[in-house]
C-alpha positions in Angstrom: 107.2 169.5 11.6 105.1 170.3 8.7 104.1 174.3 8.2 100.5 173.6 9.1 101.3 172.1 12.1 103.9 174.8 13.0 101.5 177.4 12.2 98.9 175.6 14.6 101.2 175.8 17.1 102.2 179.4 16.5 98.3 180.1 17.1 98.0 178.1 19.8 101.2 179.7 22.1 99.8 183.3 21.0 97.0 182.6 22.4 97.7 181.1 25.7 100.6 184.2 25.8 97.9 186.7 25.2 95.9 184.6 28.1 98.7 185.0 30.5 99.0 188.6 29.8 95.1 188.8 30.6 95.7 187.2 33.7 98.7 189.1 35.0 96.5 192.4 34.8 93.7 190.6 36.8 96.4 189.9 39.1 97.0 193.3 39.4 93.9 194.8 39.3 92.1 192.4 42.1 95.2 192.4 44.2 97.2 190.2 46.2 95.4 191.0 49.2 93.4 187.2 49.2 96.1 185.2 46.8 93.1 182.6 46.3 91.1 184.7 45.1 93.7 186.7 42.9 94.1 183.1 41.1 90.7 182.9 40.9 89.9 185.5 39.3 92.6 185.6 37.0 91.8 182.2 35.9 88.6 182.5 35.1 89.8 185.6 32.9 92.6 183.4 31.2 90.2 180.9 30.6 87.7 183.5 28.7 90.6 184.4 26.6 91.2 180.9 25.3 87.7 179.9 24.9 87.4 183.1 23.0 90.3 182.1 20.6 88.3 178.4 20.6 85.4 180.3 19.0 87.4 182.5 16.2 88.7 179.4 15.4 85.7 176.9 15.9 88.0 174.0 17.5 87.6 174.0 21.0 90.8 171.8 21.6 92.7 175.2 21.7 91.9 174.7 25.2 93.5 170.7 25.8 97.2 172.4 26.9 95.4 174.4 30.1 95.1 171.8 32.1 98.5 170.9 32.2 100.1 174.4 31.4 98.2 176.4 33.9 99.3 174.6 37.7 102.7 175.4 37.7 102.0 178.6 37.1 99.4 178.9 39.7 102.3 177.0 41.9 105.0 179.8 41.1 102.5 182.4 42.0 101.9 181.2 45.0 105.4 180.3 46.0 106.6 183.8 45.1 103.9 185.4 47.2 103.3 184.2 50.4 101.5 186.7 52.7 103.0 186.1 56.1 103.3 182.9 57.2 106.7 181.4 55.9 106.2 178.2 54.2 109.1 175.5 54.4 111.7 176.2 51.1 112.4 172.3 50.9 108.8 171.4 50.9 108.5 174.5 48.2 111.4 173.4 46.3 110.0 169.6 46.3 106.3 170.6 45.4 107.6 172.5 42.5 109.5 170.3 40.8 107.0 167.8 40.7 104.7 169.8 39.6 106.9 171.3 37.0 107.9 167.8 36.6 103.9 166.5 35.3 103.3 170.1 33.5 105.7 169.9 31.3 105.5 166.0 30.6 101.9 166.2 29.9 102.0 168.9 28.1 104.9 167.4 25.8 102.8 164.2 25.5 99.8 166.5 24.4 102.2 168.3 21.7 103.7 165.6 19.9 100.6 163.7 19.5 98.5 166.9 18.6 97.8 167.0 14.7 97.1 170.6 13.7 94.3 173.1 14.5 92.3 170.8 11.1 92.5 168.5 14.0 89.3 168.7 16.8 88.9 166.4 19.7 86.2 163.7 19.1 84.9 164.8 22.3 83.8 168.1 21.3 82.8 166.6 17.8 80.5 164.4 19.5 79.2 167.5 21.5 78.4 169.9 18.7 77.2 167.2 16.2 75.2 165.0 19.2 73.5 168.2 21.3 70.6 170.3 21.2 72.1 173.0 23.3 73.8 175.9 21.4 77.7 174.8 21.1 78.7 177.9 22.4 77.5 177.2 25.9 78.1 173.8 26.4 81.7 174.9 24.8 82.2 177.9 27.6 80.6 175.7 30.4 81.5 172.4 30.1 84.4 172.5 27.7 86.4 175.4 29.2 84.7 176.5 32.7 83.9 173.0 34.2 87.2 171.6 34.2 89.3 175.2 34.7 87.3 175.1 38.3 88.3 171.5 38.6 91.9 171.9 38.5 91.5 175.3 40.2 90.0 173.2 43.4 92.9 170.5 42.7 95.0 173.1 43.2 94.1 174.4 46.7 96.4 172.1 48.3 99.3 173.6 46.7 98.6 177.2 48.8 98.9 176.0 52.4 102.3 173.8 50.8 104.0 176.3 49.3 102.3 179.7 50.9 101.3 179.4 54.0 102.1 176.3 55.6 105.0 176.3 58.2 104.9 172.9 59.4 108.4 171.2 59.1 108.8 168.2 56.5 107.4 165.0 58.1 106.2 161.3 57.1 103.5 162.7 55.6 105.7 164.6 53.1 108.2 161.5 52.0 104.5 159.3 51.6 103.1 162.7 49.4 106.7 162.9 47.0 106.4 159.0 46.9 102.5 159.4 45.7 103.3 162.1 43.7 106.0 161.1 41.7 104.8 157.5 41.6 101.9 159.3 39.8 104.2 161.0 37.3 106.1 158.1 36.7 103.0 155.7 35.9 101.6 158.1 33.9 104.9 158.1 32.0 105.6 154.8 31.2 101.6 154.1 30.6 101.5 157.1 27.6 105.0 155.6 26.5 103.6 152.4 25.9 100.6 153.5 24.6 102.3 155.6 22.5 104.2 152.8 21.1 101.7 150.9 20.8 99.5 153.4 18.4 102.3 153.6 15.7 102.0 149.8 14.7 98.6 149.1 15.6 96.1 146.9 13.7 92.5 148.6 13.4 89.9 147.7 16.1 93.0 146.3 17.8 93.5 146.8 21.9 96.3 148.0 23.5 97.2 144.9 26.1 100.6 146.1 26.3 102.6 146.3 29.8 100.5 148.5 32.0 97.6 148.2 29.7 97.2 144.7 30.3 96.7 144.8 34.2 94.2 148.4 33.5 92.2 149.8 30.9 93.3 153.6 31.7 96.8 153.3 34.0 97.5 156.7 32.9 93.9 157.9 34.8 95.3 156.0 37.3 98.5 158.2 37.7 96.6 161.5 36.9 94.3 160.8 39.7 96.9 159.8 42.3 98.9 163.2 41.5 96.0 165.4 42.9 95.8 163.3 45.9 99.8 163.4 46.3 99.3 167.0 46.1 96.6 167.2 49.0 99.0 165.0 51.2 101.5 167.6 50.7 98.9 170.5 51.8 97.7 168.7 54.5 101.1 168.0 55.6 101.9 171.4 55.5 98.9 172.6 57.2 96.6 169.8 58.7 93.6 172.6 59.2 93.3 172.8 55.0 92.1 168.9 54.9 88.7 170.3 53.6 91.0 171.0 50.4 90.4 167.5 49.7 87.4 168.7 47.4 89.9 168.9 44.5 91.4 165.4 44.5 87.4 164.1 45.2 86.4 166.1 41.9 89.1 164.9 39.7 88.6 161.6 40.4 84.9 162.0 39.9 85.2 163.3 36.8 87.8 160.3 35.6 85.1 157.5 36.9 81.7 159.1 36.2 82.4 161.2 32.9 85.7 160.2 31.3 86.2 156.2 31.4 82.6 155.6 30.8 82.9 157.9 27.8 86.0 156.3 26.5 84.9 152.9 26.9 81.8 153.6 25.3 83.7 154.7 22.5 85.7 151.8 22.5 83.3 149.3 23.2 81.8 150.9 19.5 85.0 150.9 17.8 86.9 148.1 18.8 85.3 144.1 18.6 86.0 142.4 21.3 86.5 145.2 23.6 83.3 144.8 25.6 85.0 141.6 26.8 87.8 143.6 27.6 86.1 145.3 29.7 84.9 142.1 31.7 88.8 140.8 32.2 90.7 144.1 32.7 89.2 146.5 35.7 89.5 150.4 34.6 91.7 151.9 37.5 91.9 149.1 40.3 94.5 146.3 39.5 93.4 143.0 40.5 94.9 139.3 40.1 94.0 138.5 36.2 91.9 135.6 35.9 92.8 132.8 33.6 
């Protein structure tokens, strides 16, 4: 690793420590009298810290590790802290891992491939340079805030499973691990190929590679179904929280109306032949390829 890039990183886990710290004292200070809340709260305060740190530093992909560092954590909280009810330790022990399990690989996948702090997202490139909006809101709001509330709501599921749901393991729980770790696993191999696939690549040239040739985002696909394996395991652990099913519905809401048509519009520009692409391989359904 070259010393910019460890000094990137350096900044990067100072921050999100200095985050967690913030978030621990909210913790204490609201109370663990309404855990959901508690989370809330400190959440929103965590999130304040690193969009703070994405100011100072004016690269908002400071905040691109949260969403995959900050649900295990939310996960242990919970798990540590039920208030009552006793959940089920093997459904606890199960959820866990896999959650631990798609933390810590997406958050590897994010680290290797991540440049540097000279490195910003094209994303939020496109934002500041395309908008007429100060940067600084649509930076808190929809950079930082919009999608910490998203994964907050995906998360709901994860209270009644490892908090307060005492429900004995049932089919419901073998179909959520099955879900759930099929999610983790797609998304796996999908990155893995793509992965490959960008170190010898041609410009302009599309990624038809194994999973990529049946999808055009197979790693959406497994991000998506992970949030609803999740629900499956709340539900299963306490049917009454179905109305959880608000997070799963807003991931995958995000994935189909903001980020596919926003890559492939990037692609469509950046790649020839892509917009035919498009018209052979579906985006998250797979269906039999025509000839």
């Amino acid at each position: 690793m070259d010393r910019d890039r460890a000094r990137s990183f350096a900044i990067v886990v100072g921050a999100y420590a200095v985050a967690l710290g913030a978030a621990i004292a909210t913790g204490a200070l609201v109370g663990s009298r309404s855990p959901v809340l508690t989370v809330l709260a400190a959440d929103l305060v965590a999130t304040l810290v690193i969009f703070a740190s994405s100011m100072a530093l004016a690269n908002s992909s400071m905040y691109d590790a949260y969403w995959s560092a900050v649900p295990p954590v939310i996960g242990l909280y919970w798990a540590s802290a039920p208030p009552g009810s006793e959940a089920v330790p093997a459904r606890q022990a199960i959820v866990l891992a896999l959650v631990f399990a798609w933390g810590i690989r997406l958050t590897w996948n994010w680290a290797r491939g991540w440049p540097g702090l000279h490195h910003e997202d094209w994303r939020y490139v496109d934002l500041r340079e395309n908008t007429n909006a100060p940067y600084w809101l649509i930076s808190l709001t929809g950079i930082h805030y919009f999608p910490t509330l998203q994964v907050f709501l995906a998360c709901l599921p994860l209270y009644p499973a490892l908090a307060i749901g005492s429900r004995p393991l049932g089919g419901l729980d073998a179909i959520a691990a099955l879900v759930t770790a099929g999610a983790v696993a797609l998304e796996t191999i999908a990155d893995e190929q793509l992965r490959s696939f960008n170190l010898a690549k041609q410009p302009g040239e599309i990624c038809t590679r194994g999973l990529w040739a049946w999808l055009r985002h197979p790693n959406y696909l497994g991000e998506i179904l992970f949030w609803w394996g999740l629900w499956l395991f709340g539900v299963a652990a306490a049917p009454d929280w179905y109305w959880s099913v608000i997070g799963p519905l807003a991931i995958t809401a995000m994935f189909l109306f903001a980020s596919i048509p926003m890559l492939d519009r990037r692609n469509v520009a950046r790649r020839p032949g892509y917009a035919e692409f498009m018209k052979r391989v579906p985006g998250l359904v797979p269906r039999r390829r025509l000839r």
